[in-house]
VMD Tcl script that builds the backbone (N, CA, C; Angstrom):
set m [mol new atoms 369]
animate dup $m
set s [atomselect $m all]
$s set {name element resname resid chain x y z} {
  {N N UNK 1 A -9.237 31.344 -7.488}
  {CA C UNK 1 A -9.235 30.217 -6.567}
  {C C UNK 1 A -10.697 29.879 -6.239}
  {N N UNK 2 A -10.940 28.649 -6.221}
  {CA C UNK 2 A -12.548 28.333 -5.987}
  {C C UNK 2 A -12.735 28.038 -4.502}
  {N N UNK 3 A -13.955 27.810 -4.230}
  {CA C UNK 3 A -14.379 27.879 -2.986}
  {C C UNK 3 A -14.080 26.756 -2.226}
  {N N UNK 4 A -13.569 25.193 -2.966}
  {CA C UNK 4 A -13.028 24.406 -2.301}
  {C C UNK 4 A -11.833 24.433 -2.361}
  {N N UNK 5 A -11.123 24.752 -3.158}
  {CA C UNK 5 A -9.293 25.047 -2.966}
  {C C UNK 5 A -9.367 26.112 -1.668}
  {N N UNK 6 A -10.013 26.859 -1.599}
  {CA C UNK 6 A -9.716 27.794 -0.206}
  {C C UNK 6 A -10.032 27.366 0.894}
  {N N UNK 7 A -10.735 26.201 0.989}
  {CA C UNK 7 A -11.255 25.382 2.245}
  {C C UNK 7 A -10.180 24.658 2.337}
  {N N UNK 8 A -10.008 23.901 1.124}
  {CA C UNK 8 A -8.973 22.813 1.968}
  {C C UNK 8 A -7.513 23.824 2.381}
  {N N UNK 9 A -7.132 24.712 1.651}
  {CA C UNK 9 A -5.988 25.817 1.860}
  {C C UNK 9 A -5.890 25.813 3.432}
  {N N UNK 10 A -7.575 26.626 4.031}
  {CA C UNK 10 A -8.024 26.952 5.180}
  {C C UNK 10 A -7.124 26.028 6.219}
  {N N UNK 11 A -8.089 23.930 5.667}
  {CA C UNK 11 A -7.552 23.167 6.691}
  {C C UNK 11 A -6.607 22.657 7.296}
  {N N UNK 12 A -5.619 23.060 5.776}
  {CA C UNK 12 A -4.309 22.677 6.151}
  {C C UNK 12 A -3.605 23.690 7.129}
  {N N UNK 13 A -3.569 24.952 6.697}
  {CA C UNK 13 A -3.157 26.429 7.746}
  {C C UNK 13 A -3.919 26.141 9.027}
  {N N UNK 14 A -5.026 25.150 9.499}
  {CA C UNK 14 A -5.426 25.636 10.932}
  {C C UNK 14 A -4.769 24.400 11.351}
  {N N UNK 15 A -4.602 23.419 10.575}
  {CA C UNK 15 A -3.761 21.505 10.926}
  {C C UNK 15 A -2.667 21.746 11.127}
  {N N UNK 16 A -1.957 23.031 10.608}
  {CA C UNK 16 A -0.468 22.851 10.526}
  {C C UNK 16 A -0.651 24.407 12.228}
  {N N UNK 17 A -1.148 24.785 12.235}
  {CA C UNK 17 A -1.381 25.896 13.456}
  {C C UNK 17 A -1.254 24.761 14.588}
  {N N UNK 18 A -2.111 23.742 14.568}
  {CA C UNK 18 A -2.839 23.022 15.421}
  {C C UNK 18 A -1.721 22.169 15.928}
  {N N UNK 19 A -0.590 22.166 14.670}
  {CA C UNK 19 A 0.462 21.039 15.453}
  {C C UNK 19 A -0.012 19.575 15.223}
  {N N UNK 20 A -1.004 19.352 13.871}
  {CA C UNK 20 A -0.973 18.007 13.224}
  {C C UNK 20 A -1.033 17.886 11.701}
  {N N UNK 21 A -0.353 18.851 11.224}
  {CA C UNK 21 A 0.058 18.333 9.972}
  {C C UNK 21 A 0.219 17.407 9.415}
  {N N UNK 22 A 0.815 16.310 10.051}
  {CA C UNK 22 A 1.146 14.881 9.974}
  {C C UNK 22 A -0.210 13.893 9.558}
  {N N UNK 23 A -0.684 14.131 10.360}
  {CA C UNK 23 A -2.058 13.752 10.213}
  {C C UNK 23 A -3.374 14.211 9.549}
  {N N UNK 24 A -2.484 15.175 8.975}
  {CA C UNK 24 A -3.779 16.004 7.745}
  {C C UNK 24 A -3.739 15.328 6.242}
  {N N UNK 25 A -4.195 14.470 5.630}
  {CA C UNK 25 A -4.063 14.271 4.391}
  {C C UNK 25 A -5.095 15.009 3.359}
  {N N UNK 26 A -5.781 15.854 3.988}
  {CA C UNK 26 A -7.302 16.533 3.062}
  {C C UNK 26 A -6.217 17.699 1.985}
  {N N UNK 27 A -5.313 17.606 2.752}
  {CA C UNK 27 A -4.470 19.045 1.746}
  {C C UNK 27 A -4.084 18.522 0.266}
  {N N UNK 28 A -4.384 17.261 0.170}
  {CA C UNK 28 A -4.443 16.816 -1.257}
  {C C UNK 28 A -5.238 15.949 -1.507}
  {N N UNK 29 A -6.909 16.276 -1.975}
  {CA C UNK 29 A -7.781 14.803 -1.717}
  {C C UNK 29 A -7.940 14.047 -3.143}
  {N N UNK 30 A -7.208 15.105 -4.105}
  {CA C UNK 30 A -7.315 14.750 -5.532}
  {C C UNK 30 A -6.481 13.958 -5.660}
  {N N UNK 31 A -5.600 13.627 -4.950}
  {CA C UNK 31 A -4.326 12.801 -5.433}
  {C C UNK 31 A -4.758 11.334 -4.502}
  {N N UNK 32 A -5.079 10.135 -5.470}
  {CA C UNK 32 A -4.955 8.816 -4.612}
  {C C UNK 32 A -4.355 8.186 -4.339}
  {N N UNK 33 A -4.144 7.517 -3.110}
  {CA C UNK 33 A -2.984 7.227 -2.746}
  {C C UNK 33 A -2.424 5.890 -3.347}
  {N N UNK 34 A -1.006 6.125 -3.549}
  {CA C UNK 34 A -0.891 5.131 -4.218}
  {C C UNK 34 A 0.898 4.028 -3.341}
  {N N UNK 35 A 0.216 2.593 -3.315}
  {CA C UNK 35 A 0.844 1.559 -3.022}
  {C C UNK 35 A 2.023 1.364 -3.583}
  {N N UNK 36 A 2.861 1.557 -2.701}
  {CA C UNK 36 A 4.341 0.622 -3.039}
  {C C UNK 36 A 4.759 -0.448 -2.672}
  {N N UNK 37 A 5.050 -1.543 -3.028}
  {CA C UNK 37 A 5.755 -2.566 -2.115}
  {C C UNK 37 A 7.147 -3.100 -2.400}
  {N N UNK 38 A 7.816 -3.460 -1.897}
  {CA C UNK 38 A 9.247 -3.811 -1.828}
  {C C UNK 38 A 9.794 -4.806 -1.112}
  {N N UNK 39 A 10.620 -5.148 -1.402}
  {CA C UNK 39 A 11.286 -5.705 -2.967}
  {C C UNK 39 A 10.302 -6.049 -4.306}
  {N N UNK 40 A 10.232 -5.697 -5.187}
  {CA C UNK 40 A 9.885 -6.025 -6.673}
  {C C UNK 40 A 9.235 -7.587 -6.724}
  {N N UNK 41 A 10.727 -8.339 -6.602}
  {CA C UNK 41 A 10.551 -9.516 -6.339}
  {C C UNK 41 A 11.462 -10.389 -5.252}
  {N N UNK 42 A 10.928 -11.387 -4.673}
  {CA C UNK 42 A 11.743 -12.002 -3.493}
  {C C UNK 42 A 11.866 -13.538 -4.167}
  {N N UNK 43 A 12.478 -13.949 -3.421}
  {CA C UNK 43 A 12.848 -15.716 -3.329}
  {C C UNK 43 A 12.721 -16.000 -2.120}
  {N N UNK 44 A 11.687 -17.362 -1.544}
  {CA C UNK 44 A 11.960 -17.893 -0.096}
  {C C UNK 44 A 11.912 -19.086 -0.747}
  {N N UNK 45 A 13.002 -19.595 0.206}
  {CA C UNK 45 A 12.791 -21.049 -0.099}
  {C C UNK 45 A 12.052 -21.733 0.709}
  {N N UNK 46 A 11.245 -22.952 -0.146}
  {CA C UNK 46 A 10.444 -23.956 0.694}
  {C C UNK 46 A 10.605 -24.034 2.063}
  {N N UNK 47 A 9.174 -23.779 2.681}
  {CA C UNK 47 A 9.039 -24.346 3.977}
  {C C UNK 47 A 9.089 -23.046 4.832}
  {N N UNK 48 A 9.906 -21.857 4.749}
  {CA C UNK 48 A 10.415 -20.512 5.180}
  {C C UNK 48 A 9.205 -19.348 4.814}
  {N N UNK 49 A 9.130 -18.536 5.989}
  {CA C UNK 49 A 8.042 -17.195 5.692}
  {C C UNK 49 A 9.069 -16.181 5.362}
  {N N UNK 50 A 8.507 -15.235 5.165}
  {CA C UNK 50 A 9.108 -13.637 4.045}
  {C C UNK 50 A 8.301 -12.624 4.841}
  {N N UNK 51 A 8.237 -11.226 5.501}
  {CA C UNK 51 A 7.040 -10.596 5.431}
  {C C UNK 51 A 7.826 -9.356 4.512}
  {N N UNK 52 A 7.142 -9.104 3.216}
  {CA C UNK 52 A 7.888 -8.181 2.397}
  {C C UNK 52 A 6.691 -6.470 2.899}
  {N N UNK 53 A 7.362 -5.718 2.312}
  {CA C UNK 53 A 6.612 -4.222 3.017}
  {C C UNK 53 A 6.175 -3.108 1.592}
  {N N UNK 54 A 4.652 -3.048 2.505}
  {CA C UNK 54 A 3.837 -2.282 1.561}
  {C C UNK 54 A 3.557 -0.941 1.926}
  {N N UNK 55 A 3.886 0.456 0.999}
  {CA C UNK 55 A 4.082 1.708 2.295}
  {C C UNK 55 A 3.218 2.248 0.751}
  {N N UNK 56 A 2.105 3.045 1.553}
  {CA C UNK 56 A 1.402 4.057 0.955}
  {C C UNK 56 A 1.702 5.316 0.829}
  {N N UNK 57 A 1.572 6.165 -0.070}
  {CA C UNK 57 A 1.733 7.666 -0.330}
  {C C UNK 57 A 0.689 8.133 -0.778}
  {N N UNK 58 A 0.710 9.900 -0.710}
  {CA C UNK 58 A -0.352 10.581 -0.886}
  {C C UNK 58 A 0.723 12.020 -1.248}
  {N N UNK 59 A -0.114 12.972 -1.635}
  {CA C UNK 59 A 0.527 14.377 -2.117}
  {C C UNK 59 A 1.376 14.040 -3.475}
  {N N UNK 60 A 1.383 13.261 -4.338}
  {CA C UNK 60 A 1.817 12.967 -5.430}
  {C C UNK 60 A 3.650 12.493 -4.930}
  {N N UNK 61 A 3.370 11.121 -3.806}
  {CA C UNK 61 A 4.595 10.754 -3.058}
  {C C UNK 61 A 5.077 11.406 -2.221}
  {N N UNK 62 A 4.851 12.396 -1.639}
  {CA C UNK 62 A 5.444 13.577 -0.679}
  {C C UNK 62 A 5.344 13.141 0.687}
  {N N UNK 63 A 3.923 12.551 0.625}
  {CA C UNK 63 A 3.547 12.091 2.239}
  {C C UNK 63 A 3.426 10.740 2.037}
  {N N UNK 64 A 3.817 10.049 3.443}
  {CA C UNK 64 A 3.882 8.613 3.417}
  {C C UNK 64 A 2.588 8.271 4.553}
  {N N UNK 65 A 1.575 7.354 4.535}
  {CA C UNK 65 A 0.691 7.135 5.572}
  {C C UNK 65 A 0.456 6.124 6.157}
  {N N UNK 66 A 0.256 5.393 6.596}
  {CA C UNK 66 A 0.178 4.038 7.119}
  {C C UNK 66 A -0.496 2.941 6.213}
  {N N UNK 67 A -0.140 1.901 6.224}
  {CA C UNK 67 A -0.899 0.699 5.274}
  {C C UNK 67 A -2.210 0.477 6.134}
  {N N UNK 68 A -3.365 0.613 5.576}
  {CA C UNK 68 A -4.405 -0.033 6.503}
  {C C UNK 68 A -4.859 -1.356 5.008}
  {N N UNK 69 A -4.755 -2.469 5.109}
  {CA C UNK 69 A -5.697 -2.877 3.823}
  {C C UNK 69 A -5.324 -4.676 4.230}
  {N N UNK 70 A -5.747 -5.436 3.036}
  {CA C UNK 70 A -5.283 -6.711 3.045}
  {C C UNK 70 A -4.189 -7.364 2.135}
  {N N UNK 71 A -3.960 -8.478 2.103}
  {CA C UNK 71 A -3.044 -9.145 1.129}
  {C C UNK 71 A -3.555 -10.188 1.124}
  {N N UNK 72 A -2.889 -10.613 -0.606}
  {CA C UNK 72 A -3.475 -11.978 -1.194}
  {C C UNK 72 A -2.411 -12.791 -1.946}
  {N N UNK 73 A -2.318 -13.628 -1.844}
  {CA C UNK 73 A -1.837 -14.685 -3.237}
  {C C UNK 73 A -2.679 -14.930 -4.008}
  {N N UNK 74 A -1.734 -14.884 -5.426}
  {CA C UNK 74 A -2.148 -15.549 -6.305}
  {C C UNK 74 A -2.633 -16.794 -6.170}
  {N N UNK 75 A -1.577 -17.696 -6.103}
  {CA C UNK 75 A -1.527 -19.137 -6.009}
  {C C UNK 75 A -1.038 -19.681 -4.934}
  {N N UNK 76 A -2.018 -20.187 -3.701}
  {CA C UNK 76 A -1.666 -20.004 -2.508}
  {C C UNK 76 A -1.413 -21.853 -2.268}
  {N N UNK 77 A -1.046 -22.230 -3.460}
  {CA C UNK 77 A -0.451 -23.393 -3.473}
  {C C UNK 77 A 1.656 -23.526 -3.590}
  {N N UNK 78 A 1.850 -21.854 -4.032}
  {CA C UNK 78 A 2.667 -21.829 -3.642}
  {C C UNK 78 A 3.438 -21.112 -2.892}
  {N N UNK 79 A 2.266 -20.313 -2.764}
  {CA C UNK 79 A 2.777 -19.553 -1.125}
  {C C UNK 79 A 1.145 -18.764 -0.581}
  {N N UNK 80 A 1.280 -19.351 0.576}
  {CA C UNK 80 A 0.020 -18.362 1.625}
  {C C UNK 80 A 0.543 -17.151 1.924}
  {N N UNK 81 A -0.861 -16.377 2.068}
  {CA C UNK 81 A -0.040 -15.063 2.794}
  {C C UNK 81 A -0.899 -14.727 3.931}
  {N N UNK 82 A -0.709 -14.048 5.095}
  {CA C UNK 82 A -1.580 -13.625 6.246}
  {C C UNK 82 A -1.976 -13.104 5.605}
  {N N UNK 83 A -3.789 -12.594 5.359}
  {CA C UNK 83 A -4.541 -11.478 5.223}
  {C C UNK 83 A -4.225 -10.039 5.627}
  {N N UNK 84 A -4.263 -10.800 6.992}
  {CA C UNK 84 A -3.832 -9.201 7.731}
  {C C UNK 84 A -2.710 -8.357 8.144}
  {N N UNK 85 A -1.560 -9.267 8.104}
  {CA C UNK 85 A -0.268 -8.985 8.296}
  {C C UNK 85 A 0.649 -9.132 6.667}
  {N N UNK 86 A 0.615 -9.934 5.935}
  {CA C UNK 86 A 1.445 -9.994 5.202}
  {C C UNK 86 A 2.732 -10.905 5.250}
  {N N UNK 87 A 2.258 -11.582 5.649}
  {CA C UNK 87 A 3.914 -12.516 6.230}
  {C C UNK 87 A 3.352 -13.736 4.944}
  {N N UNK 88 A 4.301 -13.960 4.391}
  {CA C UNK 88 A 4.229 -15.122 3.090}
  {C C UNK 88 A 4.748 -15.909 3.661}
  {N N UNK 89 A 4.368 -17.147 3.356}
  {CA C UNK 89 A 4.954 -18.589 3.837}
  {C C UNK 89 A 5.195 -19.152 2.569}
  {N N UNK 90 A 6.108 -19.865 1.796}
  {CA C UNK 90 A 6.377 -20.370 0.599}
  {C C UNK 90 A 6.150 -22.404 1.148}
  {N N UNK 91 A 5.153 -22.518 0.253}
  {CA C UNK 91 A 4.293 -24.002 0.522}
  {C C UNK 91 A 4.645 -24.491 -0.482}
  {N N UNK 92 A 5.192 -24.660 -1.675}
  {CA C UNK 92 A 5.432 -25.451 -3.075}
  {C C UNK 92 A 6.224 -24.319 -4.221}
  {N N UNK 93 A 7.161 -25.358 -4.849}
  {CA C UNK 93 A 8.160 -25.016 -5.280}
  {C C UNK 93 A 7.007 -24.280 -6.998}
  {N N UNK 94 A 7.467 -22.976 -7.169}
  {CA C UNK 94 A 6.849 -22.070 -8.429}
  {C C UNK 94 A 7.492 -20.446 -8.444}
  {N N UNK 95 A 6.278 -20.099 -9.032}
  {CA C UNK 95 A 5.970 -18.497 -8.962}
  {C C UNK 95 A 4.808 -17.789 -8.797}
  {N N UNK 96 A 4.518 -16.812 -7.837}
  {CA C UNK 96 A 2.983 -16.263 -7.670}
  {C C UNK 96 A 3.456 -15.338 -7.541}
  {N N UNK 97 A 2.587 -14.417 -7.319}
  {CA C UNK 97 A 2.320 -12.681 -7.203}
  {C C UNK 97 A 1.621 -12.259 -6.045}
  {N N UNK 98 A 2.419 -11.509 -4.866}
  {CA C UNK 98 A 1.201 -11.683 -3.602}
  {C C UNK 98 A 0.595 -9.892 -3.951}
  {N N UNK 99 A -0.201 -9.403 -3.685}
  {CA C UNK 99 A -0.953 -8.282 -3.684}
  {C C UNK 99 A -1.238 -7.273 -2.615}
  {N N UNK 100 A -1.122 -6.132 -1.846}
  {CA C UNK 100 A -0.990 -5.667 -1.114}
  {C C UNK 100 A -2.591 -4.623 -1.312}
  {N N UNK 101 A -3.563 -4.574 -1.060}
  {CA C UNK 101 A -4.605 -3.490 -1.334}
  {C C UNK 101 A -5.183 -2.997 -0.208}
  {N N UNK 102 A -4.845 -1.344 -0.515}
  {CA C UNK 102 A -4.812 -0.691 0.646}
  {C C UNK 102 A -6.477 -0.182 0.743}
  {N N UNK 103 A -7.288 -0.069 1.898}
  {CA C UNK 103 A -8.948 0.092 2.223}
  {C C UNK 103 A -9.027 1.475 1.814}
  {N N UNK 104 A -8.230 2.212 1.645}
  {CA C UNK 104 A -8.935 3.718 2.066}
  {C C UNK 104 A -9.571 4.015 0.283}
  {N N UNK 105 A -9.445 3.489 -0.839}
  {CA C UNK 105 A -9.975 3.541 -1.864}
  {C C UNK 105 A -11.065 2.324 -2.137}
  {N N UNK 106 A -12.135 2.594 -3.193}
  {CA C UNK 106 A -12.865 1.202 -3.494}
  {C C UNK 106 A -12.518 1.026 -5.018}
  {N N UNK 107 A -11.776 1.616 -5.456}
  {CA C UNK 107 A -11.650 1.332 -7.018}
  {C C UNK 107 A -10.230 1.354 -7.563}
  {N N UNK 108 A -9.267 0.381 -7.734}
  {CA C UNK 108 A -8.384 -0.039 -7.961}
  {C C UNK 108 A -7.751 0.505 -9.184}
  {N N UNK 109 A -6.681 1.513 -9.121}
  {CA C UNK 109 A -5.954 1.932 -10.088}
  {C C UNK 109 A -5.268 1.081 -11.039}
  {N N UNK 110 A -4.604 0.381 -12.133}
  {CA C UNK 110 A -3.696 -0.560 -12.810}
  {C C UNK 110 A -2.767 0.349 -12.777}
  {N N UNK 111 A -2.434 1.448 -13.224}
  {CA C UNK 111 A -1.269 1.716 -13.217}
  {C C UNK 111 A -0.882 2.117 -11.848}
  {N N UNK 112 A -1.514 1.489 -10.335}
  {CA C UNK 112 A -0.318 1.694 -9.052}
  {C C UNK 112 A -1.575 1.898 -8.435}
  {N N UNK 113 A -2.579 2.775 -8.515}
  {CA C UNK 113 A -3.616 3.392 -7.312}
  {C C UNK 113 A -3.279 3.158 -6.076}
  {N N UNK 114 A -4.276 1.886 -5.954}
  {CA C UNK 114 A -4.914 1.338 -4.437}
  {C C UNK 114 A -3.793 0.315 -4.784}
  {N N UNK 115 A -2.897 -0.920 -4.844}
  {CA C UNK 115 A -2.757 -1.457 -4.711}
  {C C UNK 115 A -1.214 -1.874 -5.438}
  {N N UNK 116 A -0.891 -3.240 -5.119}
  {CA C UNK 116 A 0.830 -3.332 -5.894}
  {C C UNK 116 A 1.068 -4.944 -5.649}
  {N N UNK 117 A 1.884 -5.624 -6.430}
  {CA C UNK 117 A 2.476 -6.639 -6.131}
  {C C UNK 117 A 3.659 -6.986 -5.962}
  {N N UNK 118 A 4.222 -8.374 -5.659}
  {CA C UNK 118 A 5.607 -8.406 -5.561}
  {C C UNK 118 A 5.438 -10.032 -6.319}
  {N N UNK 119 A 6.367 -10.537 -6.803}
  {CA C UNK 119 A 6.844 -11.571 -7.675}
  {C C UNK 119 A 7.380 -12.351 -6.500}
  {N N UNK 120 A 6.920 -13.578 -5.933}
  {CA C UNK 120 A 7.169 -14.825 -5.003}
  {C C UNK 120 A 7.858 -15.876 -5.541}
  {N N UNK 121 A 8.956 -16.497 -5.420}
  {CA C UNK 121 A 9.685 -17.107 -6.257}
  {C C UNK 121 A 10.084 -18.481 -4.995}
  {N N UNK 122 A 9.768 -19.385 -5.513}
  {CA C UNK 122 A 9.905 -20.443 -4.461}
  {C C UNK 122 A 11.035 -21.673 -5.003}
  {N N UNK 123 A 12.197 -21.933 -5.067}
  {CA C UNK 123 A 13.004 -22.854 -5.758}
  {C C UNK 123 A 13.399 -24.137 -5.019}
}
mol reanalyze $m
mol bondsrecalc $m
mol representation Tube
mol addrep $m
């Protein structure tokens, strides 16, 4: 065992002593966390907001942590999204992709990392 596997070992045994386990994520710092969002894909129809939900994991999915990050549209001609909240508004009849990217990374995984989309379907 190396000298940082026994540290972080350490922090988790004094976090979980301490009565905040919950709030310890160092017990896995190799694993990045990676973005889910849900539904896949939605439909709003014209004129109507959506706020669809983006939930982060860590420990290779084991632990769930809070979303801290922003969101984007694609094509915010056919739907806006709050930056900071996530609530989609569908503005013109198409298809876009809104984006959910969570702050606690600076380098964006493709296969899931930091970030995820959902398919916006406006009819």
């Amino acid at each position: 065992m190396t000298k940082r596997m026994v540290s972080i070992l350490l922090l988790a045994v004094v976090a979980t002593a301490a009565g905040c386990a919950e709030d310890v994520v160092a017990t896995c710092p190799a694993d990045a966390p990676r973005v889910r969002m849900s539904p896949r894909s939605q439909s709003v129809p014209l004129g109507t907001s959506y706020q669809p939900v983006a939930r982060v994991f860590v420990c290779g999915g084991g632990r769930e942590i809070p979303f801290v990050g922003v969101w984007r549209s694609r094509d915010t001609t056919v739907a806006r999204v709050d930056s900071a909240g996530g609530r989609v508004s569908a503005r013109g009849r198409g298809v876009t992709y809104v984006w959910a990217q969570y702050f606690g990374m600076l380098v964006s995984n493709p296969n899931g990392g930091t970030w995820d989309s959902i398919q916006i379907t406006v009819p």
